[in-house]
C-alpha positions in Angstrom: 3.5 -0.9 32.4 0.2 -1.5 31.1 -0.6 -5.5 30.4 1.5 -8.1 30.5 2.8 -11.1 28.0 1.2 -10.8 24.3 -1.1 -8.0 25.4 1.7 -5.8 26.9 1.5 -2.1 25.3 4.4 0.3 24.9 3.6 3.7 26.0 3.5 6.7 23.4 6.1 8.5 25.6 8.2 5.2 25.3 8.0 4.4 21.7 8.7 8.9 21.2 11.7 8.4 23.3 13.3 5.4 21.7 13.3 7.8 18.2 16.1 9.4 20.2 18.6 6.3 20.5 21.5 7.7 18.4 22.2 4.6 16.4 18.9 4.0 15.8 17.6 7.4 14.9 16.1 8.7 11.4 16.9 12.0 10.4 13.7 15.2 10.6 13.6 16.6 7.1 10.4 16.3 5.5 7.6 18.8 5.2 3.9 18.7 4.4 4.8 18.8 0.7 7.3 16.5 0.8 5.0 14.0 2.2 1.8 14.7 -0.2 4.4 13.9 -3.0 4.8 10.6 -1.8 1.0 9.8 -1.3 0.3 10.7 -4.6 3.4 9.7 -6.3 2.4 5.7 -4.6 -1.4 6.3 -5.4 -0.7 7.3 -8.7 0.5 4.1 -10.8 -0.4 0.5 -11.4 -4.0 1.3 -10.1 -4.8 4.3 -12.6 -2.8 2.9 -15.2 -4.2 -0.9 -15.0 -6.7 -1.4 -13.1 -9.0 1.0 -14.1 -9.5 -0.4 -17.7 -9.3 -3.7 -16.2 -11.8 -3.5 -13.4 -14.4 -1.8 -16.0 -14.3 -5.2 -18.5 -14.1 -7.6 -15.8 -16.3 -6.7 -13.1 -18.1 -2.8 -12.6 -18.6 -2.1 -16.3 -19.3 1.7 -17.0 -19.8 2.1 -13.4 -16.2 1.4 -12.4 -16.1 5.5 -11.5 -18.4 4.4 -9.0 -16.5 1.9 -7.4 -13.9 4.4 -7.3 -16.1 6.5 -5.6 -17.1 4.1 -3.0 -13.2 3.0 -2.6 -12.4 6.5 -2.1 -15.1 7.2 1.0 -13.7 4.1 2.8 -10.1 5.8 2.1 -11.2 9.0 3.3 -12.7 7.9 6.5 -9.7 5.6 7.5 -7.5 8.7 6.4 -9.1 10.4 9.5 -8.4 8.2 11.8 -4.7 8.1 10.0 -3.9 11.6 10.5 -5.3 11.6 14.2 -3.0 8.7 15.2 -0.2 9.7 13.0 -0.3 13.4 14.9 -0.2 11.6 18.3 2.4 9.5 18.0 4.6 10.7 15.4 6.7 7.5 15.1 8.0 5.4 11.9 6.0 1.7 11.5 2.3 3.3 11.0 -0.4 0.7 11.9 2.3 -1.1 13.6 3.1 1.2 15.8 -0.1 2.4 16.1 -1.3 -1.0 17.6 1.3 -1.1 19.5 0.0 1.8 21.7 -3.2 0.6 22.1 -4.0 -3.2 21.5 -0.7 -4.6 22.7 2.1 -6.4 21.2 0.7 -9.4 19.8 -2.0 -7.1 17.4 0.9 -5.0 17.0 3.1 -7.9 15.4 -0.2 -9.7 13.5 -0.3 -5.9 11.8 3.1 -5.9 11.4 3.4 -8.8 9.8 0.5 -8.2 7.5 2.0 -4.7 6.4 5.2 -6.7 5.0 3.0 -9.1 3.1 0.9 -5.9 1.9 4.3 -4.0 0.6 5.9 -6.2 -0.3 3.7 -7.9 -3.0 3.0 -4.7 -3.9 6.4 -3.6 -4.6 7.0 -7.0 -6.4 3.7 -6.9 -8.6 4.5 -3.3 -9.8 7.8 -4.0 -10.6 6.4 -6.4 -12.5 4.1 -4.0 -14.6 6.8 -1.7 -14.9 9.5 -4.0 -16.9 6.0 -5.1 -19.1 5.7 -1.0 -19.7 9.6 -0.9 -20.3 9.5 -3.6 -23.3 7.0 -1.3 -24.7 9.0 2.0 -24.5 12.0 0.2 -25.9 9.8 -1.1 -29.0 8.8 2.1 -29.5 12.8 3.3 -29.8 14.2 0.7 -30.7 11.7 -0.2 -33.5 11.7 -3.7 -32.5 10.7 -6.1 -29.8 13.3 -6.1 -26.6 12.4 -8.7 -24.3 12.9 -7.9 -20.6 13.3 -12.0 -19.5 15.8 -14.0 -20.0 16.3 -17.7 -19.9 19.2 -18.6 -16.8 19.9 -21.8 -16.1 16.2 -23.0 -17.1 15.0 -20.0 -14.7 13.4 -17.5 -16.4 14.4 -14.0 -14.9 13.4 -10.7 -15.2 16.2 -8.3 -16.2 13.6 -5.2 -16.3 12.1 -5.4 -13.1 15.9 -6.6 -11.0 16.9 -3.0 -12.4 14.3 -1.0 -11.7 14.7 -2.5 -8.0 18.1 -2.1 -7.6 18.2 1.8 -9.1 15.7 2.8 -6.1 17.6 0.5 -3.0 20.2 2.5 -3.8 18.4 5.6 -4.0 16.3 4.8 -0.7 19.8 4.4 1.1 21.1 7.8 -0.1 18.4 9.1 2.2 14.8 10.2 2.1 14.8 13.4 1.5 16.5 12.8 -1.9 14.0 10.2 -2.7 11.1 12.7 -2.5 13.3 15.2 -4.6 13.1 12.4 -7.0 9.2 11.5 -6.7 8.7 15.3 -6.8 10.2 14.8 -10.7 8.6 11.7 -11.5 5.4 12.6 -10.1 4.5 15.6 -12.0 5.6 14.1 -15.2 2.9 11.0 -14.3 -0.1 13.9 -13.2 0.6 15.3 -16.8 0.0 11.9 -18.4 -3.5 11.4 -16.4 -4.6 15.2 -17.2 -3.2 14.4 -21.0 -5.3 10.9 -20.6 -8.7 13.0 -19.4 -8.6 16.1 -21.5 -7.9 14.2 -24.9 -10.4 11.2 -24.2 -13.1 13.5 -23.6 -12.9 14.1 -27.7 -13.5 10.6 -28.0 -16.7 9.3 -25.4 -19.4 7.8 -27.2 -22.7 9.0 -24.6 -24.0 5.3 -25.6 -20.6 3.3 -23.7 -22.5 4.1 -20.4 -24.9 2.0 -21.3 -25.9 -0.3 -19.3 -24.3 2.0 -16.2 -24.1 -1.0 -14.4 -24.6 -4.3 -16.7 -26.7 -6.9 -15.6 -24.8 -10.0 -13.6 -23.4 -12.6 -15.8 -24.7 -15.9 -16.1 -23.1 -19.6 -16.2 -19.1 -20.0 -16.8 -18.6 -16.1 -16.7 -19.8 -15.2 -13.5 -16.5 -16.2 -12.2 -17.9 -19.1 -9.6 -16.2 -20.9 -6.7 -13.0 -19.4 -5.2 -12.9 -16.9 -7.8 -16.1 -15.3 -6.6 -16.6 -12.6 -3.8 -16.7 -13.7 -0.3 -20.2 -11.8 -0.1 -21.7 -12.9 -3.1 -20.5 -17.0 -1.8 -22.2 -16.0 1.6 -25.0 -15.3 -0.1 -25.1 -17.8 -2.3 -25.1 -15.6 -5.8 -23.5 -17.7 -9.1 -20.6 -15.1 -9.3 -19.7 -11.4 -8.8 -19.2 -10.3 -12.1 -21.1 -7.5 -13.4 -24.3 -6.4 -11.6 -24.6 -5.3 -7.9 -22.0 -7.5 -6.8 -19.5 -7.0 -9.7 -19.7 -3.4 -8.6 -18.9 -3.8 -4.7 -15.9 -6.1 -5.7 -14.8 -3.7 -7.9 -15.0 -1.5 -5.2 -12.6 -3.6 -3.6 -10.3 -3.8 -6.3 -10.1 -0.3 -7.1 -9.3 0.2 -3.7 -5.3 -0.9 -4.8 -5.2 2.3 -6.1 -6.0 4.2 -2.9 -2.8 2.6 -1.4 -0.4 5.2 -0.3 -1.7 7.6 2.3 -0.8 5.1 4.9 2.5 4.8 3.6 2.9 8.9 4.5 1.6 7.8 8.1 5.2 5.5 7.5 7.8 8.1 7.7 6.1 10.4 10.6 9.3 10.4 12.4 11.0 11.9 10.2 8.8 14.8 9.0 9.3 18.4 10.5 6.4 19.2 12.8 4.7 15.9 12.0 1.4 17.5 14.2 0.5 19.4 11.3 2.3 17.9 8.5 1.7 14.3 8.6 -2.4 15.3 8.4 -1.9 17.5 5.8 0.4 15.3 3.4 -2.0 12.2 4.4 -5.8 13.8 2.8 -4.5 16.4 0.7 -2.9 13.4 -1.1 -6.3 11.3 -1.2 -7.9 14.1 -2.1 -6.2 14.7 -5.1 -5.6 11.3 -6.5 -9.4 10.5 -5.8 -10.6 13.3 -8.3 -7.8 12.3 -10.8 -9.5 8.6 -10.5 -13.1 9.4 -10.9 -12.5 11.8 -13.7 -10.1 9.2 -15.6 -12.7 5.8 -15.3 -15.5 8.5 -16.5 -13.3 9.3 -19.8 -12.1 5.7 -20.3 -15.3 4.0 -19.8 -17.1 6.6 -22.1 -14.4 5.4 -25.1 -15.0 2.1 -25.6 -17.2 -0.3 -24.7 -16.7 -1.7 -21.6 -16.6 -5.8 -23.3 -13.6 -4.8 -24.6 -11.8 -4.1 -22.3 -12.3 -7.5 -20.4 -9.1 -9.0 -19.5 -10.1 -12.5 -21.6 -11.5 -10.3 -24.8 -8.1 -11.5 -26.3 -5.1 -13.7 -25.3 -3.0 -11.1 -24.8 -4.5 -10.2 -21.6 -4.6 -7.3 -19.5 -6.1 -3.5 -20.7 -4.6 -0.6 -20.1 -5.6 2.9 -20.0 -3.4 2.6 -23.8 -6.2 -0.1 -24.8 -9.0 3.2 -25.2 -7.2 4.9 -27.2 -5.2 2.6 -29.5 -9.0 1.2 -30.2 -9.5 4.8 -31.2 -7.2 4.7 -33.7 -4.7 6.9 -31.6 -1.5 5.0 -31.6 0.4 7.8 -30.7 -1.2 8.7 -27.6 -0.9 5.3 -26.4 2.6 5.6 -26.4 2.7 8.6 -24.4 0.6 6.9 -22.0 3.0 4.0 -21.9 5.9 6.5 -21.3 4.0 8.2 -18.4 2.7 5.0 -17.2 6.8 3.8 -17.1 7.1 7.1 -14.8 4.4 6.4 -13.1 5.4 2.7 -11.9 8.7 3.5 -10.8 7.8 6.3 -7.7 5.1 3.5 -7.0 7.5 0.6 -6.1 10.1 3.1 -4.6 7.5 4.3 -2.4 6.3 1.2 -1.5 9.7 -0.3 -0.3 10.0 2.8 1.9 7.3 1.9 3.7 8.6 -1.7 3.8 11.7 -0.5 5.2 10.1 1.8 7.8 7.6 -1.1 9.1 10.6 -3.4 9.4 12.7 -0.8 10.6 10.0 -0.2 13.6 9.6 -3.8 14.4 13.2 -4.4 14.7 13.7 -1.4 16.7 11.1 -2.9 19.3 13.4 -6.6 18.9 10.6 -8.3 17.6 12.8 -9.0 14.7 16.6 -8.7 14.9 17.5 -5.7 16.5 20.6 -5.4 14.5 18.7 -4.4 11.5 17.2 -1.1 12.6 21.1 0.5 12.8 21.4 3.5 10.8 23.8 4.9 8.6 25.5 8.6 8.3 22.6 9.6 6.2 19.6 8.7 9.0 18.5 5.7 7.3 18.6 1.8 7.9 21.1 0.9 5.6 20.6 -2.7 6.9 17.0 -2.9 6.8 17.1 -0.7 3.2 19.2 -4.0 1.8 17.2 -6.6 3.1 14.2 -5.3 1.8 16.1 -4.0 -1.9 17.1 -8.1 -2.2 13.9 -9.4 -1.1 11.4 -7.5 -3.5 14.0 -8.0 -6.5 13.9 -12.0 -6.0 10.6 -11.3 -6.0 10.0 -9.5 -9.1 13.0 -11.0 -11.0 12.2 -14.6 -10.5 8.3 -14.6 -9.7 5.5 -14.2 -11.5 3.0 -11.3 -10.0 -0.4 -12.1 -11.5 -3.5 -11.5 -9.3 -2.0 -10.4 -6.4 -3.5 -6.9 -6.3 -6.1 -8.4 -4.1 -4.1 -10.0 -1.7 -2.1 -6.4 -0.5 -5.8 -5.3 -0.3 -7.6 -7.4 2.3 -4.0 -7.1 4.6 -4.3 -3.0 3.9 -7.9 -3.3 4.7 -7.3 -4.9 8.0 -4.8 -2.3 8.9 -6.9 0.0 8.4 -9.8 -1.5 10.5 -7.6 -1.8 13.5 -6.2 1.8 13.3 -9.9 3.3 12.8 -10.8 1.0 16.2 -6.9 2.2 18.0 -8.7 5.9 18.0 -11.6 5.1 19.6 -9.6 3.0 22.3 -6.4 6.0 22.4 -9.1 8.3 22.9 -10.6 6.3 26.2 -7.1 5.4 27.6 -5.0 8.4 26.6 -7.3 11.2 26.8 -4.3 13.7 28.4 -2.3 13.0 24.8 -1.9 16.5 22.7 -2.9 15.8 19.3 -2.4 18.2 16.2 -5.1 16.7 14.3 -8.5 14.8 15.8 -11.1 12.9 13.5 -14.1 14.8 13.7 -17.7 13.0 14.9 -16.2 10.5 17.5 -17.3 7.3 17.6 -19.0 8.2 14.3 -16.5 8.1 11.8 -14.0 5.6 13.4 -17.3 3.1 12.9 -18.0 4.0 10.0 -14.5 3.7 8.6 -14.7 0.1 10.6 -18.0 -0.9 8.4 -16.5 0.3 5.0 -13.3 -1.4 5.3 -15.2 -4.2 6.5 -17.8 -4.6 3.7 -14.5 -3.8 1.5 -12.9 -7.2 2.5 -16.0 -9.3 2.2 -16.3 -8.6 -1.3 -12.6 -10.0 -1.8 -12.5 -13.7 -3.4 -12.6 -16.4 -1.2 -9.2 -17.4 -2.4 -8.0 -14.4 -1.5 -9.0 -14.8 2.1 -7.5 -18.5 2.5 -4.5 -16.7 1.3 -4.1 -14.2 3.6 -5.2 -16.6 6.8 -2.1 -18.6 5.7 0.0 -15.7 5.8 -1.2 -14.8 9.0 -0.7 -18.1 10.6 2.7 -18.4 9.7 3.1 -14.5 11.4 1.9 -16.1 14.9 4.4 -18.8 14.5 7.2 -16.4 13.8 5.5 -14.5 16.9 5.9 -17.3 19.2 9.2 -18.7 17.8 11.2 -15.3 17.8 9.5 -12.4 18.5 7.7 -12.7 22.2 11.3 -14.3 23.1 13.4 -11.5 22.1 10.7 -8.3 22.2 12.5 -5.4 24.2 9.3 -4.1 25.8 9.2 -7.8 27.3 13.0 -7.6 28.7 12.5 -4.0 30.0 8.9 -5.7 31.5 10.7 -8.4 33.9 14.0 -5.6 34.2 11.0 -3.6 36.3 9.5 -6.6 37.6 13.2 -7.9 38.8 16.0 -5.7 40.4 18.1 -8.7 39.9 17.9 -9.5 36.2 19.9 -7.8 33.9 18.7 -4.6 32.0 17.8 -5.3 27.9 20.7 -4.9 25.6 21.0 -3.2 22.8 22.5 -5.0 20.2 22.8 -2.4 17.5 25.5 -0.4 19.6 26.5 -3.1 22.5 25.4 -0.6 25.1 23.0 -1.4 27.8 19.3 0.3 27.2 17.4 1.3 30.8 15.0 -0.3 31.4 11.5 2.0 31.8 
């Protein structure tokens, strides 16, 4: 078995087999289409829908299509690398999993652990923007104003967003193949709204919004200083990132939010139908779509307004919208179409995201590195344990926490997966050269580098506070590590099973039958 203590790797051929343990195994029924569906049905929502207007008034300006642009080439190369690996080893947890394979089990837990901050605030922060979307809808019926949170006990919690969560845990549970029926629905209905959003604002650019293209940096008190500012720009000692060069490249990395999703198809691999050719083909025909939606979408609503107003502090409300361009048009009506769509929209993004919370944790509990206990499944091939734990976690989350700037923190964790899945090809490809794989990144060691340096330069234009964040997080995952994980991790028990005649195989404590050891 190839290393030993944190650095010990489990084999592809041991992490394939171990989808065949019968109380642990997910059911095959997804198909290339299935899985596109659920890229763009996660891509598709609070990022096109918020951040878009948002991004353009606080940071890019008019060239916010731009940082879309730039977003979407760091995407596409890390997609590569995504679809080689995911074609390789065609096995539920993703980077996880991935890592697992080739850096060992300590890099494989740090990702891990990282992917269930990443979904998991993601999941919570939409569900968020989805009851804020619902109040709107319900004014619009109702005729008057229907507030989603409610006063308990001196708690405020929010009723919308505990529903929402609730609906799709319970959908999730009923098995995945229903779930992308249901995406399938919601999806086209949101892909209607964006091509409604770009074929109706084109009526409606002013040529003379895209100028400045890129607006020159702000000065003094609003070039967002200090821990607010872009790790890159604080390197290099600039007063801010907002507006200019570096307001662009942090944009960049904001924008990238949107992009989140194709690694999330990479997620349920194991239980896709010829996942070779699938998995590849649901993972960039997915970024390929959402990516021309984007650019087209910041063109149009950069080109209606100008971009000052749609700065998050032009008014105490707070936050634009892609609604903000056209109710500033004098186009009520379409704004609340685009808040019905958006309402669509939000609610395949969080289900999506919780499925790829459930198959991380699902993976790593499989391996014992958490409980094994959770990674049981039902009658209908899914971890009904893991599927609750993550239903009550996120709506705790969303029901009693507020979700404000955290867009940037599931960014710099997705970023770092992605970094360590685009370096896992290069090393696969030295170790494992014998592997079949249905799909292999063209240009190696080009494009694996390349995807490395993008994702890179991505994180170092996050905020500073953004990165003490995440090294928090990350030091209480090796703690965890150390506490639980290396103690209980399977691969380690079947390690010294090999290593010992006389010690007793790993047991399995999902079905109280003794696993062999390898």
């Amino acid at each position: 078995m190839p290393g030993t203590g944190i650095w010990r790797t489990k084999s592809v051929e041991q992490s394939i087999a171990d989808t065949d343990e019968p109380d642990t195994k997910l059911r095959r029924n997804l198909s290339a289409w299935d899985l596109t569906v659920f890229g763009v049905a996660v891509m598709i929502g609070a990022g096109i829908f918020t951040l878009t207007a948002r991004t353009a008034g606080d940071l890019a300006g008019p060239s916010v299509s731009l940082a879309f642009v730039f977003a979407g080439i760091a995407c596409a190369l890390a997609a590569l690398c995504y679809a080689e690996f995911a074609s390789t080893v065609p096995v539920a947890g993703s980077a996880y999993t991935f890592s697992y394979a080739t850096f060992g089990e300590f890099l494989a837990w740090i990702i891990g652990w990282d992917l269930i901050l990443e979904f998991s605030v993601a999941a919570a922060a939409v569900g968020k923007g989805w009851s804020i979307y619902l109040q709107t809808v319900l004014r619009t019926v109702f005729g008057e104003d229907i507030s989603t949170r409610v006063e308990i006990g001196g708690i405020t919690a929010d009723w919308g967003a505990l529903l929402l969560v609730v609906v799709l845990a319970t959908i999730l549970t009923m098995g995945t193949k229903l779930s992308s029926r249901f995406s399938l629905v919601i999806t086209a209905i949101k892909v209607l709204i964006v091509l409604f959003v770009i074929v109706l604002g084109i009526a409606y650019i002013n040529p003379d919004n895209y100028t400045p293209f890129i607006p020159p940096a702000a000065e003094g008190a609003e070039a967002g200083g200090g821990v607010e500012q872009s790790l890159l720009s604080a390197l290099f000692g600039s007063a801010g990132s907002v507006y200019g060069g570096f307001g662009l490249l942090a944009g960049a990395s904001l924008v990238f939010f949107a992009f989140i999703g194709f690694d999330i198809v990479a997620t349920t691999a194991e239980e896709t139908r010829n996942p070779q050719r699938n998995v590849p083909r649901g993972i960039l025909g997915s970024l390929l779509i959402v990516t021309v939606l984007y650019v087209a979408t910041s063109l149009v609503v950069s080109g209606m307004v100008p971009f000052e107003s749609l700065a998050t502090d032009a008014e105490p409300e707070g936050r634009k919208t892609l609604a903000t361009a056209f109710s500033a048009n004098g186009v009520d009506w379409a704004a609340n179409v685009i808040s019905v769509g958006a309402l669509a929209g939000l609610t395949t993004v969080v289900m999506v995201l919780m499925l790829g919370q459930q198959r991380v944790l699902f993976a790593m509990s499989r391996d014992a590195l958490l409980p094994r206990a959770l990674a049981k499944t039902g009658t209908r091939g899914t971890p009904v344990r893991v599927n609750i734990l993550v239903g009550v976690v996120v709506a705790l989350a969303a029901t009693f926490f507020e979700a404000d700037k955290l867009e940037e923190m599931v960014n710099v964790g997705t970023l770092f997966a992605f970094i360590l899945v685009s370096a896992g090809v290069l090393v696969l490809r030295r170790k494992r050269p014998d592997l079949p794989r249905g799909f292999r990144v063209p240009l190696v060691p080009l494009v694996p580098i390349l995807a490395i340096a993008a994702c890179g330069w991505l994180m170092l234009n996050l905020t500073v506070l953004t990165w003490l964040r995440f090294l928090g997080w990350m030091v209480l995952g090796v703690i965890v590590y150390f506490a639980y994980g290396k103690r209980h991790s399977l691969l380690g028990q079947r390690h010294k099973s090999t290593e010992d005649p006389a010690a007793e195989p790993p047991t399995s404590t999902t079905s109280g039958t003794s696993q062999p050891p390898e």
